[in-house]
PDB file of N, CA, C and O in Angstrom:
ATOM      1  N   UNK A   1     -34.573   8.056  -7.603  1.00  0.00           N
ATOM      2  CA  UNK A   1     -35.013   6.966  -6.751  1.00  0.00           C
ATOM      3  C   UNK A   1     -35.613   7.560  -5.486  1.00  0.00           C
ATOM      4  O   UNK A   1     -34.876   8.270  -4.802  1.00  0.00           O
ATOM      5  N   UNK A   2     -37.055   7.320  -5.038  1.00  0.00           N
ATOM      6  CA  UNK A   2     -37.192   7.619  -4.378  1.00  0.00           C
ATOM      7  C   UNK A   2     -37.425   6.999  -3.287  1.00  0.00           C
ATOM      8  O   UNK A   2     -38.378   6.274  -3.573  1.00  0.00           O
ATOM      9  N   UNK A   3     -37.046   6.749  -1.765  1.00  0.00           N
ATOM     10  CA  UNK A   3     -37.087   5.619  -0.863  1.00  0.00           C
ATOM     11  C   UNK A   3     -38.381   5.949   0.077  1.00  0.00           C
ATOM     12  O   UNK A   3     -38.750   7.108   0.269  1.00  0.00           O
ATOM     13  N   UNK A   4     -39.059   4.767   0.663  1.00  0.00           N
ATOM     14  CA  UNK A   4     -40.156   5.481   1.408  1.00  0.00           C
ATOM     15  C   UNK A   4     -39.300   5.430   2.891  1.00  0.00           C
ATOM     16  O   UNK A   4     -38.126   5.061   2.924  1.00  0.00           O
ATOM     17  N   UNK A   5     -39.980   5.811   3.991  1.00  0.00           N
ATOM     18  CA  UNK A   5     -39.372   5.999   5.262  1.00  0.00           C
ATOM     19  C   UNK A   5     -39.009   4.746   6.131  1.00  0.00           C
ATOM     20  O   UNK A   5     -37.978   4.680   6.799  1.00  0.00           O
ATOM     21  N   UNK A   6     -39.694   4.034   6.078  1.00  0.00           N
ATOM     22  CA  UNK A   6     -39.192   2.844   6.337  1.00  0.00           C
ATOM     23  C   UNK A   6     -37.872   1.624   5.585  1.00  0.00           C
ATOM     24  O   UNK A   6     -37.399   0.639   6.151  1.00  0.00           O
ATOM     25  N   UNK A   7     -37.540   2.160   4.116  1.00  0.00           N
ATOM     26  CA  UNK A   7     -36.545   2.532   3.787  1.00  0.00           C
ATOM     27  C   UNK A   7     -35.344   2.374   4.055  1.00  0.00           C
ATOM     28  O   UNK A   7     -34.452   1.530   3.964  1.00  0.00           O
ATOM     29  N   UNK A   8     -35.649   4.035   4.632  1.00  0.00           N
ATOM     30  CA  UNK A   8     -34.531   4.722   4.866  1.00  0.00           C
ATOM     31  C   UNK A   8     -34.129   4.730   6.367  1.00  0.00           C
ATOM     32  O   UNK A   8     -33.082   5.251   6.753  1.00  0.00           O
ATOM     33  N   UNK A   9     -34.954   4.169   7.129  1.00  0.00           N
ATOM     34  CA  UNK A   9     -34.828   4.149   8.816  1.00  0.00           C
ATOM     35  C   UNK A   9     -34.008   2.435   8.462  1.00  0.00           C
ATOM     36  O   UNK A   9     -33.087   2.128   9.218  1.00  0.00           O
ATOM     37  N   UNK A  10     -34.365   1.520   7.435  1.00  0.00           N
ATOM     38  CA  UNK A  10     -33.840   0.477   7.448  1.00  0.00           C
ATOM     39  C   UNK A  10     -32.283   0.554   7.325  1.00  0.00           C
ATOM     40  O   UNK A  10     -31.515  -0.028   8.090  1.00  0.00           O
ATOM     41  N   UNK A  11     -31.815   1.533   6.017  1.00  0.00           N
ATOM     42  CA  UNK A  11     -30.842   2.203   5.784  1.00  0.00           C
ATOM     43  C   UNK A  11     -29.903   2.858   7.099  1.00  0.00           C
ATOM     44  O   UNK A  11     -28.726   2.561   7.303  1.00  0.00           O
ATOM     45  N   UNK A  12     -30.378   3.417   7.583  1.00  0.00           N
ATOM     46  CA  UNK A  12     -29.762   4.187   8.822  1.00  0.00           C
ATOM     47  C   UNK A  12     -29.403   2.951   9.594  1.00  0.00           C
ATOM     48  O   UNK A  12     -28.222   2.613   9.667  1.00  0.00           O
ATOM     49  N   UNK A  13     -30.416   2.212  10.212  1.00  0.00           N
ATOM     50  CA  UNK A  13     -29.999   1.243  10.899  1.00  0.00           C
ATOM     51  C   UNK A  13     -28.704   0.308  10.692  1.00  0.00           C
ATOM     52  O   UNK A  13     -27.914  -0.037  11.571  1.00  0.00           O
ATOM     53  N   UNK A  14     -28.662  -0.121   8.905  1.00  0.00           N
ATOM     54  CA  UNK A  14     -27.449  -0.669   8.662  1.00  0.00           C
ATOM     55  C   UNK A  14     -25.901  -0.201   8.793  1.00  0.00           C
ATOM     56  O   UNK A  14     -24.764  -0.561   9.098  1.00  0.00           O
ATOM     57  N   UNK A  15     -26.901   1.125   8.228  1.00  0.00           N
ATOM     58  CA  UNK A  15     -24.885   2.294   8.459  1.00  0.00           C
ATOM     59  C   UNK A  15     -24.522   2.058  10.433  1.00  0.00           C
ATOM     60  O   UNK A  15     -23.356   1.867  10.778  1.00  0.00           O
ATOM     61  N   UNK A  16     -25.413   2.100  11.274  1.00  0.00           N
ATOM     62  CA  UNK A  16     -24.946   2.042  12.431  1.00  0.00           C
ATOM     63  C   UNK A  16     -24.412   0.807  12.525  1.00  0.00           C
ATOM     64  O   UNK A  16     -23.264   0.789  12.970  1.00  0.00           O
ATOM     65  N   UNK A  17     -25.094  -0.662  12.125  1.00  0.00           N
ATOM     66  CA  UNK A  17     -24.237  -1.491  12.706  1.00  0.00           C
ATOM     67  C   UNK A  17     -22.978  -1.599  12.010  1.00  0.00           C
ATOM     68  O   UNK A  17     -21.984  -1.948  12.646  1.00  0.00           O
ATOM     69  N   UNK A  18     -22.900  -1.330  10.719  1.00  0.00           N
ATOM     70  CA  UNK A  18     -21.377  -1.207  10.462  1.00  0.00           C
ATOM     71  C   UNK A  18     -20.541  -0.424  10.741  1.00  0.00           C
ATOM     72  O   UNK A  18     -19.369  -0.651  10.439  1.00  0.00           O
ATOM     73  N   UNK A  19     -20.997   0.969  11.542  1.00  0.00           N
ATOM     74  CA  UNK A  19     -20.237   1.446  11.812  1.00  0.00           C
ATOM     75  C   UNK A  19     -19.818   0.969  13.588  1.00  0.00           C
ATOM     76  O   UNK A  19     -18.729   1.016  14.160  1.00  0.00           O
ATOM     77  N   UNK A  20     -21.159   0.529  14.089  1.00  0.00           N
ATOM     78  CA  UNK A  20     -20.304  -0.764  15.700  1.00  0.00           C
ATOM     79  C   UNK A  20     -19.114  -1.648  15.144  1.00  0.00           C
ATOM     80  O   UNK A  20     -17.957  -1.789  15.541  1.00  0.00           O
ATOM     81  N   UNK A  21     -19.836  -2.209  14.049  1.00  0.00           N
ATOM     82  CA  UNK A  21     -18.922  -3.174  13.930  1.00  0.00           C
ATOM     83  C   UNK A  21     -17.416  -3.143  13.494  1.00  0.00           C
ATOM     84  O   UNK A  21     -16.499  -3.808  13.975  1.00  0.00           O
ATOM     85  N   UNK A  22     -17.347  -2.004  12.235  1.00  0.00           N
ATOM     86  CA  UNK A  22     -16.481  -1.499  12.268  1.00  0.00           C
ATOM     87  C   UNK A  22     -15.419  -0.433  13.935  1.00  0.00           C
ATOM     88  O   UNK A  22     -14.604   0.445  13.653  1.00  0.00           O
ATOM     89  N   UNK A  23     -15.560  -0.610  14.627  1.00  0.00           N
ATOM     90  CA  UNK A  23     -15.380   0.505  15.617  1.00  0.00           C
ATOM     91  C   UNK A  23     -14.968  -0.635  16.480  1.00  0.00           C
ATOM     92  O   UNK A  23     -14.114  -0.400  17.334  1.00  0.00           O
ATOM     93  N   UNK A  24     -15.562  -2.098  16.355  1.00  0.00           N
ATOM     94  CA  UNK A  24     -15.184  -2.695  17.270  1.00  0.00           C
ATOM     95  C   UNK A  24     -13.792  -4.043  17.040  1.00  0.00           C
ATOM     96  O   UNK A  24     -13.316  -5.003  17.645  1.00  0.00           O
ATOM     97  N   UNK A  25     -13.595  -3.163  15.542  1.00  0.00           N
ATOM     98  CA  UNK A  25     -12.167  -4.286  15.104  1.00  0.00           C
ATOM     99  C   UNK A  25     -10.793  -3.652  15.929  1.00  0.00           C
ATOM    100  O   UNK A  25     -10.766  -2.506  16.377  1.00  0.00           O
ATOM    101  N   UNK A  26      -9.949  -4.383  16.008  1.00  0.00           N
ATOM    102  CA  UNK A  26      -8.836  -4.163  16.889  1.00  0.00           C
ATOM    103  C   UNK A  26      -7.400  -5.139  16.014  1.00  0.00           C
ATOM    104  O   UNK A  26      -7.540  -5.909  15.064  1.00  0.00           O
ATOM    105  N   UNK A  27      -6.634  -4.923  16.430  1.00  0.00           N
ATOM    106  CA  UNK A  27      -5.381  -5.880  15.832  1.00  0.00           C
ATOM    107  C   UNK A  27      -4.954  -6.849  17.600  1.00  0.00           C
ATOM    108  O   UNK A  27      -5.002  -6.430  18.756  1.00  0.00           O
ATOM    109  N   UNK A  28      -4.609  -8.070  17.099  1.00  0.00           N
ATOM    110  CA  UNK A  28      -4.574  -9.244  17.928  1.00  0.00           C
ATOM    111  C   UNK A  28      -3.166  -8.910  18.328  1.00  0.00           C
ATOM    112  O   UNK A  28      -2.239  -8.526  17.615  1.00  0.00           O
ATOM    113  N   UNK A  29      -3.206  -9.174  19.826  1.00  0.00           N
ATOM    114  CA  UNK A  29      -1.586  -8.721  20.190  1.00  0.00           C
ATOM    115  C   UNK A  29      -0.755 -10.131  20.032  1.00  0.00           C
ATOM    116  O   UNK A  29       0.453 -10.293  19.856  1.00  0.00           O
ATOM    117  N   UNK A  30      -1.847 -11.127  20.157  1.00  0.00           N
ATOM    118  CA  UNK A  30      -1.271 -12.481  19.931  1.00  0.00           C
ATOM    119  C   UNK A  30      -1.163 -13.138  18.317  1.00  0.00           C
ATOM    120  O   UNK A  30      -0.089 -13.680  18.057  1.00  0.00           O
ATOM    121  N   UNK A  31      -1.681 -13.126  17.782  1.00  0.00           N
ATOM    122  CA  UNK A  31      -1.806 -13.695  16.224  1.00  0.00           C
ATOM    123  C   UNK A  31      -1.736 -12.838  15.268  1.00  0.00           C
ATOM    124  O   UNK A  31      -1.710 -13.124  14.071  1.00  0.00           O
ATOM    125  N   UNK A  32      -1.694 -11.508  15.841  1.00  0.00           N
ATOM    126  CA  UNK A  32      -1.986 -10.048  14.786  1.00  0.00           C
ATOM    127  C   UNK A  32      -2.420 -10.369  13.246  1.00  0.00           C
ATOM    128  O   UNK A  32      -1.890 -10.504  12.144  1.00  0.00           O
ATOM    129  N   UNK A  33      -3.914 -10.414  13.946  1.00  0.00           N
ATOM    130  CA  UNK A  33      -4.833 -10.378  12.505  1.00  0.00           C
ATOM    131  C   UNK A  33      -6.354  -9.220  13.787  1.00  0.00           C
ATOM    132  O   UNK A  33      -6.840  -9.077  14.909  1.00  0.00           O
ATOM    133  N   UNK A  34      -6.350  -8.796  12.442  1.00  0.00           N
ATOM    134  CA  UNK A  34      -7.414  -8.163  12.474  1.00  0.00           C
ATOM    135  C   UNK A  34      -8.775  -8.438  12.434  1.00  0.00           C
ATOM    136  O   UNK A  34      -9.401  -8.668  11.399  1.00  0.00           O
ATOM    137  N   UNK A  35      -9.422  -8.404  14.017  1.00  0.00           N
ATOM    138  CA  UNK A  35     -10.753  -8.947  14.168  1.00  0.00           C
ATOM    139  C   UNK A  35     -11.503  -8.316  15.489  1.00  0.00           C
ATOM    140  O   UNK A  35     -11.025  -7.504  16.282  1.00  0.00           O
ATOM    141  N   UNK A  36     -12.557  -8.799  15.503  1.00  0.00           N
ATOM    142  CA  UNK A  36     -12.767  -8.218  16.970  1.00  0.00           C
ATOM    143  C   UNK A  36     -12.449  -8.955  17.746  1.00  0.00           C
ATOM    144  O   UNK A  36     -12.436 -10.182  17.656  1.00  0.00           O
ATOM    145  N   UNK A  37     -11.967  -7.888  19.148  1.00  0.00           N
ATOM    146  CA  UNK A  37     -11.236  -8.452  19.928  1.00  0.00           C
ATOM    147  C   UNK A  37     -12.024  -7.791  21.441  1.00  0.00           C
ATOM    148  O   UNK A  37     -12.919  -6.948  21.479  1.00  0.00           O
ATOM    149  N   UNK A  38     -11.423  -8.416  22.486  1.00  0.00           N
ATOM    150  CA  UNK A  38     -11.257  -7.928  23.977  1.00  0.00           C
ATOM    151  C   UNK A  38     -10.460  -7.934  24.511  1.00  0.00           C
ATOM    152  O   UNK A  38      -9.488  -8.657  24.293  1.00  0.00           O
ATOM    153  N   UNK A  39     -10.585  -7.002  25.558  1.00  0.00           N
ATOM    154  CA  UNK A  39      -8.942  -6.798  26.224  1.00  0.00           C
ATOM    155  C   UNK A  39      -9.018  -7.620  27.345  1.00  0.00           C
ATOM    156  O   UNK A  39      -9.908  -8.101  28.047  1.00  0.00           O
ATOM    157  N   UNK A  40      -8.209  -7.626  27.309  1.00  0.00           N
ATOM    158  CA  UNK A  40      -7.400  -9.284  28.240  1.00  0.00           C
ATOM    159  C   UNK A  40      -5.746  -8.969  29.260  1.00  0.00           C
ATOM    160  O   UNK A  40      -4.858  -8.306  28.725  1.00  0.00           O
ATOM    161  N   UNK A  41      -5.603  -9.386  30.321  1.00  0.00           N
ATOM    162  CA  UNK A  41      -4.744  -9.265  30.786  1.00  0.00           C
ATOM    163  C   UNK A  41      -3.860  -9.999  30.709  1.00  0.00           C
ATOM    164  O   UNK A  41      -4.209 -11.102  31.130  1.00  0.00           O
ATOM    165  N   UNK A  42      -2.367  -9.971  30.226  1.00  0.00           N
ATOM    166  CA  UNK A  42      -1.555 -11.093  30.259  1.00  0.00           C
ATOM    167  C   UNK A  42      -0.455 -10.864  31.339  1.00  0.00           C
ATOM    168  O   UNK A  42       0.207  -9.859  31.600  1.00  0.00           O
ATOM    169  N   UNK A  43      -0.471 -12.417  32.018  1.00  0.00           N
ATOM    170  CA  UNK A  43       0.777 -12.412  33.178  1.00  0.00           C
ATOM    171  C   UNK A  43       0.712 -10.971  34.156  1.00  0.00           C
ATOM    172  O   UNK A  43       1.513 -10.105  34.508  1.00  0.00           O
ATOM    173  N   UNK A  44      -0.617 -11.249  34.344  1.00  0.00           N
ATOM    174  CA  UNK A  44      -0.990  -9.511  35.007  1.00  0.00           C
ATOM    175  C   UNK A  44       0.196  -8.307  34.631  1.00  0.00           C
ATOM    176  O   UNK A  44       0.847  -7.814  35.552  1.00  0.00           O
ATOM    177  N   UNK A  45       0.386  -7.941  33.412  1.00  0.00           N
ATOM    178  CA  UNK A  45       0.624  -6.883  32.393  1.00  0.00           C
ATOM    179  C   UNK A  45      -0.446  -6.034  32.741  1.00  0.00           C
ATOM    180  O   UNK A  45      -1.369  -6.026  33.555  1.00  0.00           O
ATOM    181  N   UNK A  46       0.119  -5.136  31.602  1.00  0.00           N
ATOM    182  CA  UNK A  46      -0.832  -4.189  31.253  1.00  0.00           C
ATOM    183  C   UNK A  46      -2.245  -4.811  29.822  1.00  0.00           C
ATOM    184  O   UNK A  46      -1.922  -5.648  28.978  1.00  0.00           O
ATOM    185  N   UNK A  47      -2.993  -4.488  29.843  1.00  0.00           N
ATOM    186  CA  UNK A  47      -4.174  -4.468  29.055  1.00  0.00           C
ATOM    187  C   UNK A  47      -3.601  -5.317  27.541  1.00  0.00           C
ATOM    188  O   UNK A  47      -2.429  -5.131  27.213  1.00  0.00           O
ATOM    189  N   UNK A  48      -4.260  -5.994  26.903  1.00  0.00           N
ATOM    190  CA  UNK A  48      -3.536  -6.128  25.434  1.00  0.00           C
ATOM    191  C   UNK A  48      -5.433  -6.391  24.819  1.00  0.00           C
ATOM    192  O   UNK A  48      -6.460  -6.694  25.425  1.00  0.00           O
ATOM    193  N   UNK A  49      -5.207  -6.162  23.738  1.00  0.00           N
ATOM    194  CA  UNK A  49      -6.155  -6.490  22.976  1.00  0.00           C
ATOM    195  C   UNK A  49      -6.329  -8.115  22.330  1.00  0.00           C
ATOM    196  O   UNK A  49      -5.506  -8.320  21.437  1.00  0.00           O
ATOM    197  N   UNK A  50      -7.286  -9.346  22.631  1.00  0.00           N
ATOM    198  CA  UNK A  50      -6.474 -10.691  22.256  1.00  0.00           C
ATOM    199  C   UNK A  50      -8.396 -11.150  21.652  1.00  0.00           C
ATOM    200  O   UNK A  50      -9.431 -10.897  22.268  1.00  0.00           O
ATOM    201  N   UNK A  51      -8.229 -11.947  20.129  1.00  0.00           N
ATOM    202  CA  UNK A  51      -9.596 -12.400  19.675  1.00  0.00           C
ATOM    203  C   UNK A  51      -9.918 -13.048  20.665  1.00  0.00           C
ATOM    204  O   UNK A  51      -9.121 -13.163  21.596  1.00  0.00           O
ATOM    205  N   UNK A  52     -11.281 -13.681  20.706  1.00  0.00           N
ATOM    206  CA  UNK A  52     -11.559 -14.730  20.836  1.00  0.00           C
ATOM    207  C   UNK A  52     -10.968 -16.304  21.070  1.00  0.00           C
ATOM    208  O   UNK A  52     -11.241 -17.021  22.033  1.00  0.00           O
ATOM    209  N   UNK A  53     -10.069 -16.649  19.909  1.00  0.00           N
ATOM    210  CA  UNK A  53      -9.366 -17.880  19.505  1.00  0.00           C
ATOM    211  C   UNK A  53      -8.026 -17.747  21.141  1.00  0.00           C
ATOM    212  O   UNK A  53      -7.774 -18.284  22.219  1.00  0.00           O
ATOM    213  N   UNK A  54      -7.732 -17.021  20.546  1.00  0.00           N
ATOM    214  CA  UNK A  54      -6.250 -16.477  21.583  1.00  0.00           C
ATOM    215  C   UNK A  54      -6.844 -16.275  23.162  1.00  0.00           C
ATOM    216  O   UNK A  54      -6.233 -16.763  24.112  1.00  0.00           O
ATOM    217  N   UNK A  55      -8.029 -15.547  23.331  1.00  0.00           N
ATOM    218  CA  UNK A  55      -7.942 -15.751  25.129  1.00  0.00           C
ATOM    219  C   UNK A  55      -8.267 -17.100  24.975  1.00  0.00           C
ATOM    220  O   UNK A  55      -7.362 -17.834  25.371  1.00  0.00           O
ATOM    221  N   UNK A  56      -9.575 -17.876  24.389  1.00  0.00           N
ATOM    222  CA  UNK A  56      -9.564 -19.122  24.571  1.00  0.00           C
ATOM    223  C   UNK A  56      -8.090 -19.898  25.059  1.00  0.00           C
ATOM    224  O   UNK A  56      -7.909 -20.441  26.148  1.00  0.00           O
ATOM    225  N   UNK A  57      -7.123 -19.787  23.957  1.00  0.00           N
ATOM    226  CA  UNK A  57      -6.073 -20.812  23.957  1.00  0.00           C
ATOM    227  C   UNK A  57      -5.780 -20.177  25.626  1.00  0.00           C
ATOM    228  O   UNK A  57      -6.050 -20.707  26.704  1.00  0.00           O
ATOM    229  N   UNK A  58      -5.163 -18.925  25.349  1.00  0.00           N
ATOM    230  CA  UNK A  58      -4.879 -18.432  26.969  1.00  0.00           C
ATOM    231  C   UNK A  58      -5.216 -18.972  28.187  1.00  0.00           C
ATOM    232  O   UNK A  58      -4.461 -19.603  28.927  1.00  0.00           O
ATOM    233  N   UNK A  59      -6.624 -18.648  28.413  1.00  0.00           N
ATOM    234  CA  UNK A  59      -7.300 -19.056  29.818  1.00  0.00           C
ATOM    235  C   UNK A  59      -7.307 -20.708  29.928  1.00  0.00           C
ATOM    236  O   UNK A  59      -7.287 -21.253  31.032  1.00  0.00           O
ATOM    237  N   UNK A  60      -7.339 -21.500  28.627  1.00  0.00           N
ATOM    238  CA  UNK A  60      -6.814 -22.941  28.951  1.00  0.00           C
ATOM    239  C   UNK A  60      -5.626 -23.382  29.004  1.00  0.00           C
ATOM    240  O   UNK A  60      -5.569 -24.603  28.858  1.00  0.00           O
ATOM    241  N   UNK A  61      -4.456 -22.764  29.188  1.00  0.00           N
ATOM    242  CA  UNK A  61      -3.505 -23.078  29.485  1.00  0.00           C
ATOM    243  C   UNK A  61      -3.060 -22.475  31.063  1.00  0.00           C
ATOM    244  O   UNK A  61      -2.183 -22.999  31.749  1.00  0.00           O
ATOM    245  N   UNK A  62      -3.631 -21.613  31.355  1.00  0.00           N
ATOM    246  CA  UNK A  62      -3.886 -20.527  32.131  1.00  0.00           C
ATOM    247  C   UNK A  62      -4.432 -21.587  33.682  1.00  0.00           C
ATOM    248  O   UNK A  62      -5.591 -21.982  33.801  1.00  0.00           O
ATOM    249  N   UNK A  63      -3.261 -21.901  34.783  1.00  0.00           N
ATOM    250  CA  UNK A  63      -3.449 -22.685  36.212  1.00  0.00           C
ATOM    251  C   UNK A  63      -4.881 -21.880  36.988  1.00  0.00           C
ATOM    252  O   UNK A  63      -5.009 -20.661  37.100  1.00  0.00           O
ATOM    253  N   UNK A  64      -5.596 -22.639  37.333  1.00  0.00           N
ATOM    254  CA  UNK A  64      -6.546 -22.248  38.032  1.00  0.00           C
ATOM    255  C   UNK A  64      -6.224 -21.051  39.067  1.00  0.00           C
ATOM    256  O   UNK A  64      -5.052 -20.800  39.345  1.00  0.00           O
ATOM    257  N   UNK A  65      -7.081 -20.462  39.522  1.00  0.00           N
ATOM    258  CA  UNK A  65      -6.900 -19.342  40.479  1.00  0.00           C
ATOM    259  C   UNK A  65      -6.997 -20.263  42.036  1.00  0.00           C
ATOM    260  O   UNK A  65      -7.774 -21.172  42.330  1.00  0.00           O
ATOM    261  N   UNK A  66      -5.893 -19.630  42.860  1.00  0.00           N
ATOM    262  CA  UNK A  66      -5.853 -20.319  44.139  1.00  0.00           C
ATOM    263  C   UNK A  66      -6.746 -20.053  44.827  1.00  0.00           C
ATOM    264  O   UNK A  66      -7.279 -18.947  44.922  1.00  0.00           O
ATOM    265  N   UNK A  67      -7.068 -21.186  45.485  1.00  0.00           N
ATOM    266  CA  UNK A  67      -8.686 -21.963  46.170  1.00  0.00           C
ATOM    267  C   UNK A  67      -9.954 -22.170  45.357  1.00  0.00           C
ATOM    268  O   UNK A  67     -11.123 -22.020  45.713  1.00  0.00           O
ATOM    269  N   UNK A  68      -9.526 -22.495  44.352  1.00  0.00           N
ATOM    270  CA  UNK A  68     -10.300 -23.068  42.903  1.00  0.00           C
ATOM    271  C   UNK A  68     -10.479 -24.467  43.003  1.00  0.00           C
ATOM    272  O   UNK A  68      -9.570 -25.287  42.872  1.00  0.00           O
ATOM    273  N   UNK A  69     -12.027 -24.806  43.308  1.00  0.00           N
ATOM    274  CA  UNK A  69     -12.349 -26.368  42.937  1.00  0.00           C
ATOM    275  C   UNK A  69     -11.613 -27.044  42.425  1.00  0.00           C
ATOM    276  O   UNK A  69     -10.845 -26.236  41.902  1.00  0.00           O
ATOM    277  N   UNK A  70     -11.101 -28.487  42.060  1.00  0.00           N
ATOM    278  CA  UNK A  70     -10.559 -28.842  40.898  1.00  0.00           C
ATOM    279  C   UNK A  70     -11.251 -29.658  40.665  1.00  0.00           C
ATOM    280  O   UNK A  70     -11.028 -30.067  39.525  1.00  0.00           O
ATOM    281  N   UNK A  71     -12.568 -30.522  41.465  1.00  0.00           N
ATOM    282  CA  UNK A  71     -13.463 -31.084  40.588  1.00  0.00           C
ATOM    283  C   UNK A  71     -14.721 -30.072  41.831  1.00  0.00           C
ATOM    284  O   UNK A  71     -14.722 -29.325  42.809  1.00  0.00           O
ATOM    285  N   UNK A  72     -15.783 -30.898  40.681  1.00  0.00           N
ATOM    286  CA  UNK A  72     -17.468 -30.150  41.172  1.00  0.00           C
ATOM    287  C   UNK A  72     -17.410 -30.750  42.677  1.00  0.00           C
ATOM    288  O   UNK A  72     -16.637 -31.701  42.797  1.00  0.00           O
ATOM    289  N   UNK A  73     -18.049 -30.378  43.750  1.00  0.00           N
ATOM    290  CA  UNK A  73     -18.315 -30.842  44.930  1.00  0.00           C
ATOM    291  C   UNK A  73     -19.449 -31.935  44.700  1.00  0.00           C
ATOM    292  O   UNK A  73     -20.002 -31.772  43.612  1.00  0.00           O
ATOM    293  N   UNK A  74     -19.952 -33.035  45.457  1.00  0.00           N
ATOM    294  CA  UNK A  74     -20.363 -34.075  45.293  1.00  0.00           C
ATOM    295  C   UNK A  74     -22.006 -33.507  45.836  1.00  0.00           C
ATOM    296  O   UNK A  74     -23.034 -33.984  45.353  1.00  0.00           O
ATOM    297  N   UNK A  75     -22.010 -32.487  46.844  1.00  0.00           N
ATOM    298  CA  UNK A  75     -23.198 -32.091  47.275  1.00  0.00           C
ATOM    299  C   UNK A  75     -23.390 -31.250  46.434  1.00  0.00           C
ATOM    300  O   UNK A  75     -24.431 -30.592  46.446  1.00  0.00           O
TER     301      UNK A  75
END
């Protein structure tokens, strides 16, 4: 089989994003499933790794930061 260069630059390109993508899975400190994740601070802890789903739930349960709007200003 022979591939032409464009190809094989297509090829290369795919092995990299699977290998981001792969590189960028983590285990959930909250739901522990395996996905990509970001690190997130809990109860100002140290660092944890938490998906998507989980900071969501987090930061909405999560009291506003003091001197935080609680509605939009009218001006």
């Amino acid at each position: 089989m022979h591939a032409s260069m464009t190809e094989l630059d297509e090829l290369q390109e795919m092995r990299e994003n699977i290998r981001r993508s792969l590189a960028a899975l983590e285990l959930c400190w909250s739901c522990q499933r395996v996905c990509e994740c970001e690190q997130d601070l809990v109860d100002d802890a140290a660092p944890v790794w938490l998906c998507c789903a989980c900071r969501e739930k987090l930061h909405a349960d999560a009291p506003p930061e003091p001197g935080a709007l609680l509605w939009p200003s009218p001006w």
